[in-house]
N, C-alpha and C positions, 0 to 999 in steps of 0.2 A: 127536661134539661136539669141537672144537678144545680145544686145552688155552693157545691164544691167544686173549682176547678183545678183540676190535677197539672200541675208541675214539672217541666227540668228544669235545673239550672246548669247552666257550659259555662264551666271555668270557676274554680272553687277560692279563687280570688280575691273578687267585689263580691260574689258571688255569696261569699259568707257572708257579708254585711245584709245583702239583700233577703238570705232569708230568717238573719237573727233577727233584724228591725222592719223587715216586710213582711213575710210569709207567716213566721213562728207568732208575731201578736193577732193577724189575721187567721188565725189556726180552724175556726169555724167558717173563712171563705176558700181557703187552697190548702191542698195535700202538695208537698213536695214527692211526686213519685220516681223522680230520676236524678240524678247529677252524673255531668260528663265531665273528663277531664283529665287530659295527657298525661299526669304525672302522677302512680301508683299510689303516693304514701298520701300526697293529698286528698287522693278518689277516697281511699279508703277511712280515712280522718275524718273526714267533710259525711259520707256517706254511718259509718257510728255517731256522729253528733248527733244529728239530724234524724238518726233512724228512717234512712231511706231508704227501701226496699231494691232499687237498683241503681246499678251503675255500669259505666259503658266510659270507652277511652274514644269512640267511633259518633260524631257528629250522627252522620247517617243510621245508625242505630234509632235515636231519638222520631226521627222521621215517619218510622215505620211502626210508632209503636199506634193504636187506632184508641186507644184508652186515654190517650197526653192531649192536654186542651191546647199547652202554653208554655211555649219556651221561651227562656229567661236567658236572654244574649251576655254572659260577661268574659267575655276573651278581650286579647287584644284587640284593636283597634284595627287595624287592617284585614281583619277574619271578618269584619262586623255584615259590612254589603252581601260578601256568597250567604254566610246562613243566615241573613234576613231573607233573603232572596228564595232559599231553598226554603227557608221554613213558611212561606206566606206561601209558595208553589205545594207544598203537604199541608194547607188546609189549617194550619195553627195558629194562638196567638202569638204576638210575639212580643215578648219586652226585650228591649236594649238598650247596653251602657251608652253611655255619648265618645266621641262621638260617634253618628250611627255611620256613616262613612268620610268619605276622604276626599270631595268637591260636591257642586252642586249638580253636574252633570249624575254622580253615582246617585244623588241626592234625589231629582226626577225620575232616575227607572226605578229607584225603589219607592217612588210615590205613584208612578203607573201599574206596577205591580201589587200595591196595595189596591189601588182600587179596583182591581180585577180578583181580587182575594176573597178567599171566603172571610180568613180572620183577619184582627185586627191590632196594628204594631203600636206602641208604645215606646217612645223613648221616655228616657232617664232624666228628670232635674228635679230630682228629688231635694233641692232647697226651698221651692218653690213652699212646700208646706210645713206647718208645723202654725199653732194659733200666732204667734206675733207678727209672720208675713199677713197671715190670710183676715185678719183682723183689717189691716190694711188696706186690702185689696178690698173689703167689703166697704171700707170708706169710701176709696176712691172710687169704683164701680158705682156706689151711689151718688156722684154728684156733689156730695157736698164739701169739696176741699178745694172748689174753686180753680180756677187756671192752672195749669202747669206752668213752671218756671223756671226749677233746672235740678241736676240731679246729680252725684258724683257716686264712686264706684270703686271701691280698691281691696283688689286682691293683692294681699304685702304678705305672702307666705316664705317657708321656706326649704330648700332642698338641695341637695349637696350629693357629692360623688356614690355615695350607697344608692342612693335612690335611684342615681342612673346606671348603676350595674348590672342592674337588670337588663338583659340586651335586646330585649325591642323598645325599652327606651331612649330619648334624646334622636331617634333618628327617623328621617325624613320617609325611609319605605314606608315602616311599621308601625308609628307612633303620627307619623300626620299632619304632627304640628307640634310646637312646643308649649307654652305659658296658655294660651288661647286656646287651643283644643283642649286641652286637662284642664284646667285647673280655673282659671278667670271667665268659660266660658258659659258655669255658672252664674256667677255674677253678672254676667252682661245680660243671659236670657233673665234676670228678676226685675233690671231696669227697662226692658221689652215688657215683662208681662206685670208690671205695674202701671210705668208711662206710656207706653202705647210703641208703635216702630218706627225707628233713625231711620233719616230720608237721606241724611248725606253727614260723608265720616270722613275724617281725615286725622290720618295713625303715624305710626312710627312704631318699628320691631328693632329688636336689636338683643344679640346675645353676650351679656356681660358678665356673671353669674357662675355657669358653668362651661367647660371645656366639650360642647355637645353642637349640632347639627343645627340642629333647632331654633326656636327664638325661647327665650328665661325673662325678658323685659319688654313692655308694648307700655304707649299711650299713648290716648286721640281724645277728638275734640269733633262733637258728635253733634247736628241737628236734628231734632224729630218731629215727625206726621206734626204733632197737635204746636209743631213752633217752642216746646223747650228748647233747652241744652242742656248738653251731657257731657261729662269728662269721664274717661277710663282710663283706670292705670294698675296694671297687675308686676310685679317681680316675683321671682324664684329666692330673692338674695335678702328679705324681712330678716332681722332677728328678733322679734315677736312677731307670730304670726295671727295677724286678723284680716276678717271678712268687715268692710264696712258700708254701708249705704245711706245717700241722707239724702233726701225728698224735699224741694221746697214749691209748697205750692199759695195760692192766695189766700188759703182762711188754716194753712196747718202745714209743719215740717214734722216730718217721721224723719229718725234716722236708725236705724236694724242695731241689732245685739252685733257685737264684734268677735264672736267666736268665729273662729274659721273655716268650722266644718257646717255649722250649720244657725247661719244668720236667721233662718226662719222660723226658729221654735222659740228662743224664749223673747220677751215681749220686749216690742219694740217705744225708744222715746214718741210719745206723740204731743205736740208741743202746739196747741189751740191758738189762734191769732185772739181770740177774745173768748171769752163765755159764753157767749151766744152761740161761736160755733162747737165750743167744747158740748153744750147743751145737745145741737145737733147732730154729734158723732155718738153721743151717747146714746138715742133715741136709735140710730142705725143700729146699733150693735145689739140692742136689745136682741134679736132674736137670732145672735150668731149663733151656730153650731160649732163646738171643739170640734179641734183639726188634730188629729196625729201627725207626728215628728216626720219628715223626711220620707223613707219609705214605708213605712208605717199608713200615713194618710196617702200618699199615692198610690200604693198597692191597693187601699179600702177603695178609691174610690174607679181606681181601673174595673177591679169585681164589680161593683154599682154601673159601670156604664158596659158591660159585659150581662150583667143580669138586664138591665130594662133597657139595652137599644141608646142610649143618650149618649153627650158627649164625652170623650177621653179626656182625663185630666190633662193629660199633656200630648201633643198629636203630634204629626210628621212636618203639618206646616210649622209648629215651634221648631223642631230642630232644622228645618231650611232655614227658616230667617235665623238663628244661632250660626248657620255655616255661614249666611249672605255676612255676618261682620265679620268673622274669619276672614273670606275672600276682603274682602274690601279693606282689613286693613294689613293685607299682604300686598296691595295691589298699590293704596294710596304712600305707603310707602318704598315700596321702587321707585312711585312713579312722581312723590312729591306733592301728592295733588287730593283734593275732593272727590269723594268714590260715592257715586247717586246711588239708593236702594229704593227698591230689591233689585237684585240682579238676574239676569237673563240668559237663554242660551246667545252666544254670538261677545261676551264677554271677555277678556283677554286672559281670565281668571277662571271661566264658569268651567273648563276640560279640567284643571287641576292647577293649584297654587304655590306647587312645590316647584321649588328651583329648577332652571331645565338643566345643570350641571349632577343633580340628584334622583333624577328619573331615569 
């Protein structure tokens, strides 16, 4: 088995983000051998950067090639489910952009499907990494930051009529979801994979921002597994745009860098209740390992659990529970009310969250 795995990437998009900050600093774990993607001048632009040997406008091209370990999902949002589907069915790995589909129903066949698979899928939260999250994460996984207690979370970005010119944006077929699928539902999976999982949520959507389908505005008031709380609160309508997160727990509050694109890379406040436990966090960190940026350290360590068998940085149960607050705060606000998690088949949500007027 090579200890290089060969590459596509579909959809020259994100797609370039992924292999100028993923692939190209990993250049000693993956060959980019392919890029797919509808649109000629892009194929061919993306395909000269990159010095990629081929290229193809035809999904199913990719499928057949017996040389490609791992295909790299970045299309639209509504494409996401068939070629996850088809690509775990040809034996591949698979990475994809978020979201990976469009309920929690699509969300189980392609987790039954996986585990019937040779390879193995990877979604995308690539905020997750970069050393100032994962610094963190190595505190609180050891214990010593004392009780959880409550957490806040704002995505205050911005975007406006360009952005939705794009035409499978803003709308409810091919985009899935507005604020909460794109863009905030980063931030909600770092509050998950720091504090642990919201047991019961209670939202509000609402689009005020732009003239689109969608929602642009959401926020809830969130209980989790270990008994914190959590606020969320994302807009489209920011005129500075930051990512913010602040941690309060019993012996230390962290609160994230406030860049927008990427809270997880440079260092985050870490603010000691006394010395003794600053002392404590210190002796933890001793033997941290540097974390590369966003897809950089996710790409590293997807190849690492590709080489030895162990686990993926980021798995498919992360992105369920990512869709479980989705549905739940589509659901708690229709409905007014507290939405228990995780959610289930037999949910009035788990077939699809989308308007029945837009289906």
């Amino acid at each position: 088995m090579s200890d290089v795995k060969t590459v596509a990437i579909v959809g020259c998009g994100i797609g370039r983000s992924h292999a100028l900050e993923g692939f190209v600093p990993n250049a000693d774990k993956f060959k980019i051998l392919a890029v797919c993607d509808i649109n000629p001048e892009r194929l061919d632009a993306f395909a000269t950067e990159f010095s990629v040997p081929r290229k193809t406008a035809s999904f199913d091209d990719l499928l057949a090639m017996d040389d490609l370990d791992i295909i790299d999902i970045c299309t639209p949002p509504m494409l996401h489910k068939e070629q996850i589907l088809k690509a775990l069915a040809a034996g591949k790995h698979v990475i994809c952009e978020k979201p990976l589909v469009g309920s929690l129903a699509d969300m189980d066949e392609v987790l039954a499907a996986e585990s019937a698979a040779k390879g193995r899928l990877m979604p995308i939260f690539q905020y997750r990494f970069g050393d100032g999250i994962q610094r963190v994460k190595a505190l609180i996984d050891s214990g010593v930051c004392g009780k959880p207690y409550v957490a806040t979370a704002e995505t205050l970005w911005h975007r406006d009529a360009v952005y939705y010119s794009v035409p499978w944006r803003g709308k409810w077929s091919t985009e899935l979801g507005g604020v909460l699928m794109g863009h905030s539902i980063h931030i909600h999976d770092i509050i998950v994979y720091l504090m642990g999982p919201i047991s019961r949520l209670f939202g509000r959507v609402a689009t005020r921002v732009n003239t689109i389908e969608v929602e642009d505005c959401i926020s809830a008031s969130c209980a989790l597994e270990s008994g914190a709380l959590a606020s969320l609160t994302a807009t489209l309508g920011s005129q500075e745009e930051i990512s913010r997160i602040r941690l309060a727990f019993e012996h230390v509050t962290f609160e994230s860098d406030h860049a927008p694109y990427q809270p997880g890379t440079k260092p985050w406040r870490i603010i000691p209740a006394s010395p003794e436990a600053a002392a404590r966090f210190d002796a933890v960190l001793v033997d941290y390992r540097p974390m590369g940026p966003r897809y950089t350290g996710q790409f590293a360590l997807f190849h690492e659990a590709l080489m030895t068998g162990g686990p993926l940085p980021v798995t498919s149960a992360d992105a369920r529970r990512a869709l479980e607050i989705v549905t739940a705060f589509y659901q708690s606000s229709e409905t007014h009310e507290d939405v228990v998690l995780p959610i289930k088949a037999g949910h009035p949500k788990y077939q699809s969250w989308v308007p029945a007027a837009f289906r």
